[in-house]
Structures are given as C-alpha cells and as structure tokens.
N, C-alpha and C positions, 0 to 999 in steps of 0.2 A: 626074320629069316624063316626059309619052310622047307622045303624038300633039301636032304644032304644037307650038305655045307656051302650049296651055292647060292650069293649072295643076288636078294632080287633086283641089286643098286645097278648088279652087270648085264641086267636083262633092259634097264631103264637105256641104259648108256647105248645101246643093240637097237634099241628099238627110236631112241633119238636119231643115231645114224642114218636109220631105215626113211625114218620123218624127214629128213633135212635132206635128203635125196627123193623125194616124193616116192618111193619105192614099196607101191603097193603090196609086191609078194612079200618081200621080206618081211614091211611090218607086221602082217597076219602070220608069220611063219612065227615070228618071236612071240608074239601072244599065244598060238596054239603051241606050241613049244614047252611055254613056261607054263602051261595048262595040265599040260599034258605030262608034267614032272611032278605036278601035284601042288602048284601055289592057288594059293586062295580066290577066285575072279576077282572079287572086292577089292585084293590087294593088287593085282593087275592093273585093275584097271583106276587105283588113285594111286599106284605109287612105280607104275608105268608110264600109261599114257597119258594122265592128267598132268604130269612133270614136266611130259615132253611139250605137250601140248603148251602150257606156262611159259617153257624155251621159245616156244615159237612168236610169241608175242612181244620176247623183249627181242627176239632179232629183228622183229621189222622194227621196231623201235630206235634200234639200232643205227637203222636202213641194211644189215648185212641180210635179208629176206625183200624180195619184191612183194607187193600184193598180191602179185600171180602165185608167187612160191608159197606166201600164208596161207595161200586158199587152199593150194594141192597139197599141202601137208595137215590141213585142218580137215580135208577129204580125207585125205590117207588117215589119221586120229578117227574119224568116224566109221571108216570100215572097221578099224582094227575092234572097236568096242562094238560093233554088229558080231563080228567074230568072236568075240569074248560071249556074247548075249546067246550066242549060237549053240556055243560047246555043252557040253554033258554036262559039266561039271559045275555049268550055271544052270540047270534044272532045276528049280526051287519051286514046290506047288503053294501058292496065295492062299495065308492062313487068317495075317492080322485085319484088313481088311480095307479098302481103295482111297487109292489114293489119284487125282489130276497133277500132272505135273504142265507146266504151259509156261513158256515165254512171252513177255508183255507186249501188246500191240504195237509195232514198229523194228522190236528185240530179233535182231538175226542170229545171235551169235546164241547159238543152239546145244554145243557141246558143254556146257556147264551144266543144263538143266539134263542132259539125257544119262551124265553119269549121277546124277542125283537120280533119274528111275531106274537105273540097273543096279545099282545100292539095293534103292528102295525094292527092287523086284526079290532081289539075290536075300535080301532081310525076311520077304513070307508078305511082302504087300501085293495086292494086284491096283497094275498102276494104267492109269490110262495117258501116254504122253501122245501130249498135241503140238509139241514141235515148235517151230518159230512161228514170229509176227502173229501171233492170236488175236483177233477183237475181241473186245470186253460181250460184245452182242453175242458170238458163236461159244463165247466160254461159258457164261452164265445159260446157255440153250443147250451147251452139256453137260454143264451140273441138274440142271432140271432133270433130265433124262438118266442117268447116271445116278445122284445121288451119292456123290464119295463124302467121305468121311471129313477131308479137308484137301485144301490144292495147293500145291508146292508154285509157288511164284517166281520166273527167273527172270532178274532184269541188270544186265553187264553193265549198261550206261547210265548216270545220272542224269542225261537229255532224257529217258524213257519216263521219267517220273513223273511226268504230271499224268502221262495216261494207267500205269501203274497203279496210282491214286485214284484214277476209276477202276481199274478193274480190281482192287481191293474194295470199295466200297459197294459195288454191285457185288460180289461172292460174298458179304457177309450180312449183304441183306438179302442175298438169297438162302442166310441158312447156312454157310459154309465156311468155316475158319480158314485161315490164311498166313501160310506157314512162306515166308519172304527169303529170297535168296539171291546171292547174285551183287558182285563189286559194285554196283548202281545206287546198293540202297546204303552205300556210306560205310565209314570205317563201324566195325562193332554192330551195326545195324541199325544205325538215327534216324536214317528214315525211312524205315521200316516202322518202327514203332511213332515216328511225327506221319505217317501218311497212314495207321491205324492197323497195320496189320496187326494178328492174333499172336504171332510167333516169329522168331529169326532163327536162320541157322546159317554159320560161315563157311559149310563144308557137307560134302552127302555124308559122309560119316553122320555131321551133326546135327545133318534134319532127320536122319535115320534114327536116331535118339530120339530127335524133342517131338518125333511121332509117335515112338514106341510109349513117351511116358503119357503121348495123350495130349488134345489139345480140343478144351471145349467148343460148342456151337458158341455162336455170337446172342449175347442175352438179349439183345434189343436192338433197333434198327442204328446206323452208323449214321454220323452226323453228314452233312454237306461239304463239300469241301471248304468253301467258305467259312462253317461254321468251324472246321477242326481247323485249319489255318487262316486265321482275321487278316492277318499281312495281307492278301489276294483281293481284299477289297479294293487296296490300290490301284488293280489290274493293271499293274507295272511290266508283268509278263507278258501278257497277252500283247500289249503295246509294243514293245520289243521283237513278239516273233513275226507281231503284221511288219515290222522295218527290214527283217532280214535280209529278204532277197533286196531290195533297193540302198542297202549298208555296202554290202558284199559286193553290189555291180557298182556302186562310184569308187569306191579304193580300188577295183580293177583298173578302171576307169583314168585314171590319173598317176599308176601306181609307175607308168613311166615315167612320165614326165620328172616326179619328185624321186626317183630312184632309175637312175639311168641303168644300174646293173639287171635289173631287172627284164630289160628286154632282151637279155641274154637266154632267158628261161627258156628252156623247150616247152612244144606242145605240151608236153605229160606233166614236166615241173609246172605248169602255168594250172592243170587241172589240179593238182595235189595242192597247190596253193588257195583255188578256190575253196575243195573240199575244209582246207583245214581253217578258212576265214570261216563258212559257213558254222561249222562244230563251236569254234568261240562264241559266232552268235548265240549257238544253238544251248552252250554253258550257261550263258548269262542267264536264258529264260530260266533254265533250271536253275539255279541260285535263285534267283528271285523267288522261286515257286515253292520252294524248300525252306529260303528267310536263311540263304546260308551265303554271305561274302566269300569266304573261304575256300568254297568250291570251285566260284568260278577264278577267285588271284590262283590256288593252283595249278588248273587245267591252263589257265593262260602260260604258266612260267613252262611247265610241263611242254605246251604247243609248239615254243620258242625253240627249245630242246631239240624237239621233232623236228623242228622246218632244217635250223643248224646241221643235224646230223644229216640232210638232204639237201644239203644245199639251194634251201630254197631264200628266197628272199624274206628274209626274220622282219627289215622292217616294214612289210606289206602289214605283219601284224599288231606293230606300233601305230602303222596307219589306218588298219579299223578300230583301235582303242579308239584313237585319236578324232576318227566321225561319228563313233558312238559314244563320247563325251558327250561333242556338239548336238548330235541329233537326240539322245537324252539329257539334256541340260534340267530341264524341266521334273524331269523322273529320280526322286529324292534318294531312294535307297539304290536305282543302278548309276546314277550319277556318284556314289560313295562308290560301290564297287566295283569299279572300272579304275575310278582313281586307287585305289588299294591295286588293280590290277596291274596299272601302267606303270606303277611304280616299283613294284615286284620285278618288273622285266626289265624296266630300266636298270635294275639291281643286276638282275641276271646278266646283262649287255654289256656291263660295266664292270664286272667281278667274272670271268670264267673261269674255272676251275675243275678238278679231277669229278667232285662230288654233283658238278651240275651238270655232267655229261648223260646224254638222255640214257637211262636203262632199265625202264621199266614201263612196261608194254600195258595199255588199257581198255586192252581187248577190241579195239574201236577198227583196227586194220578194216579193209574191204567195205 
C-alpha cells in the first residue's frame, strides 16, 4: 500500500472496469490518477494493469470476451502502460546498463515483454524493446550494432519454441547471454534452460533481479540444436508440421458427415474450429521438439474445455486425434503421445465436472 490509506487493490478493480468496456479514457485517467497520488509506476503497472490484463485472458477462455473485445481491451492495457511510461514520475535516467528486450519470431502477444522493459527502464536499465514477431536475423543484426549487455527473450506460446531455440542459440553465439521469459518456456522455466538459455525469470520483477545480480557472457560457442536435443534426430516434428495443413483439411472434410451437429456451425464457429484444429497440430510439433508428452495431452484436454465453453464441435477434436493416429502410426514417440492425448479427453468427455470447466486463459486468444 502507498499513498494515504488507499488501497492499490481499488484502483486494480477501476481500471478492470475501464478494460472490459474498452474505455480508453478512463483507463488512462486511473493510471495518471493513481500516479499522480504518488504510487509507485512498477507497482501500477504489475499490480494494475498486468492483473487486468491476466482477467482478460481467462474471460475469453471463458468465451464471456470475443476476440474482438481481447484485442480492444489488450489495446486499451497498452495505452494505459504508454501512459504510465509517459508520466514524471517514470523518469528514471539509464544507469546499470542495456538491455534488448524482443519477442520470438512468430510471438504476437507483446504485452508481457513490454512490462518487463518498463520495469527494467523504471530499475536504471537503458533498454532497447523491439516489440513483436522478431527474426532471429534482424535480432542478432541488433545486437551487433547495439552491443547490450544481455536480451530478455519473451515467448507466451509453447508452439514458438523451436524458433526460440534459434534465436537463443544465435544471441549467445553472438556474445550475448539470454535471459528467457514468458508462459512458453514451461512451468518454472524447463525449457528455457533444455533449449539453453543463460537465465529464467517468471515475472519483470524477476528478470529485474536476475539482471541486476548479473548474468555472464556465454564462454564458448552453443551446441547445435541437434546436438543439445538427440530426440530431433528422429525429425518427428518436422514430419508432423509438413501434415498439418492436409490433417486439419480432411477432418473438415468429413467432419459432417460423421457428426451431423456440426453443420449447425456458423461461419465464425466453423473458423474458430479450424483455428483451434490447427493449435493442436501446432502442440504436437512442440511436444515432440521439447521430448515433452505432457505438453501436448495438456493443451489437448485444455482445447476440449475451449471448444465446450463455445460451443463448438469437441468432437471435431477427437476426430483429428483420431487421423493423426492414423497418419502417424509409423512415428513412435507422436504415435505415444496422441494416444496419452486421446485418452486424457476421452476422460475429460466422460467425467465433467466443476474443476474441468475451462478457466484459465493461455494467452493464445487472437
């Protein structure tokens, strides 16, 4: 608690409001507001808009949020931290010394990493953020130039990983430690440290820390990916993401026939079902790429949840279990984790309950 006796829980609550009615002014009025009373920006802006922003992703979860309404309230979260970055009272002159902050090649979801640079700016770093969807090419062509100290890596998705695992392996064979962040690289940070980063941190608080105590250069060149994960030999992934698009078009394909409800869908339900066939593919590759089963029977059971709470057709997604069995039969370790998968949902399908009701948002909306 900072200024008076007024609690920063009811400025959180104010400025939720503001988010979940897309309500540009307001949410800037609450933020300069609460600035402007003498709270801390740091604590504004994680125990503000970072809260809200976490609400908004289990409401589409939910489905009580459209995609439309994620986006203009994840707008609205991004002004309100321009305006926080804005104010006086975030004037902080860059003492310790630079930092790149960048989301991984493909990574949209941009607001995780940018409250990790305004931390890091508000802490005495001078940071250079380069925003979403980065290539591994244009990153490494600004650390040459540039010269930071280390790069804050943000990646939301577990699909991002295998390019991730290049653009960790290019930054630290360019000289540049690699400080990991971001729901993507797994609980506690597994793979963060199996894809070779230098550092993890679960929170800008706490890359704000594992900066401040230091984090050396990399002492010698990084292994190959190959060489740091042997499983890849397999190239079980790769194989898997050339099926994708022709997985995801025949279970369309037939998804009447064997499920007559289905052609009830509207246009949009019919997109959303695409989108969410594709992501499963899109899991699998990353499990396999990572040597983790568990990732993908999660996100599968997880999916199930989502389509439910949207009424979409669940067992569309039995039915690309069901041809990516068949069309991997052959593929030993996604051949295991598919069956781990289909069995998990079958559980789910079978058992519903209060606990398995979707409620927790994986950043993936839009």
């Amino acid at each position: 608690m900072s200024p008076g006796a007024e609690p920063l829980g009811s400025r959180a609550e104010s400025f939720w409001a503001a988010l979940e009615n897309a309500d540009e002014h307001s949410a800037v009025a609450q933020v300069d507001e609460a600035l402007d009373r003498g709270f801390a920006p740091e604590d504004v802006l994680l125990e503000v808009i970072a809260p809200a922003q976490r609400r908004v992703g289990v409401r589409w979860a939910e489905n009580r949020l459209t995609v439309a309404q994620e986006h203009a309230a994840t707008a609205v979260s991004d002004r309100a931290v321009t305006a926080v970055a804005a104010h006086p009272a975030a004037r902080v002159p860059a003492r310790l010394g630079r930092v790149t902050v960048a989301c991984a090649d493909g990574e949209w979801h941009t607001l995780p990493a940018r409250l990790v640079a305004e931390v890091l700016r508000l802490r005495g770093w001078h940071v250079d953020f380069l925003g979403a969807h980065v290539s591994t090419r244009h990153l490494v062509s600004h650390l040459h130039s540039t010269g930071p100290d280390a790069v804050a890596l943000s990646c939301s998705l577990p699909v991002r990983l295998p390019v991730a695992h290049t653009a960790v392996t290019a930054c630290r064979a360019a000289g540049v430690p690699v400080l990991a962040g971001g729901a993507g690289f797994g609980p506690g940070g597994r793979y963060a440290r199996l894809l070779g980063a230098d550092a993890w941190a679960g929170s800008a608080r706490g890359a704000a820390e594992r900066l401040a105590a230091g984090i050396a250069p990399p002492s010698a060149l990084p292994p190959t990916a190959e060489e740091a994960l042997p499983h890849l030999a397999d190239r079980e992934h790769a194989l898997v993401e050339e099926a994708s698009r022709r997985l995801v078009d025949e279970v369309m394909a037939v998804l009447p026939e064997r499920f007559p409800r289905s052609r009830e869908c509207t246009g949009r339900q019919r997109e959303y079902t695409v989108e969410d066939l594709h992501r499963v593919v899109e899991y699998l590759v990353a499990a396999l790429y990572v040597d983790d089963p568990g990732l993908f029977e999660g996100f599968t059971v997880w999916t199930g949840r989502i389509m439910a709470a949207r009424n979409l057709p669940v067992q569309a997604l039995s039915a690309v279990l069901e041809t990516m069995a068949g069309t991997f039969r052959e593929l030993p370790r996604a051949s295991a984790y598919i069956a781990a998968a289909r069995a998990a949902l079958g559980r789910e399908l079978r058992s519903p309950s209060p606990e398995s009701a979707p409620g927790r948002g994986n950043g993936s909306a839009g």
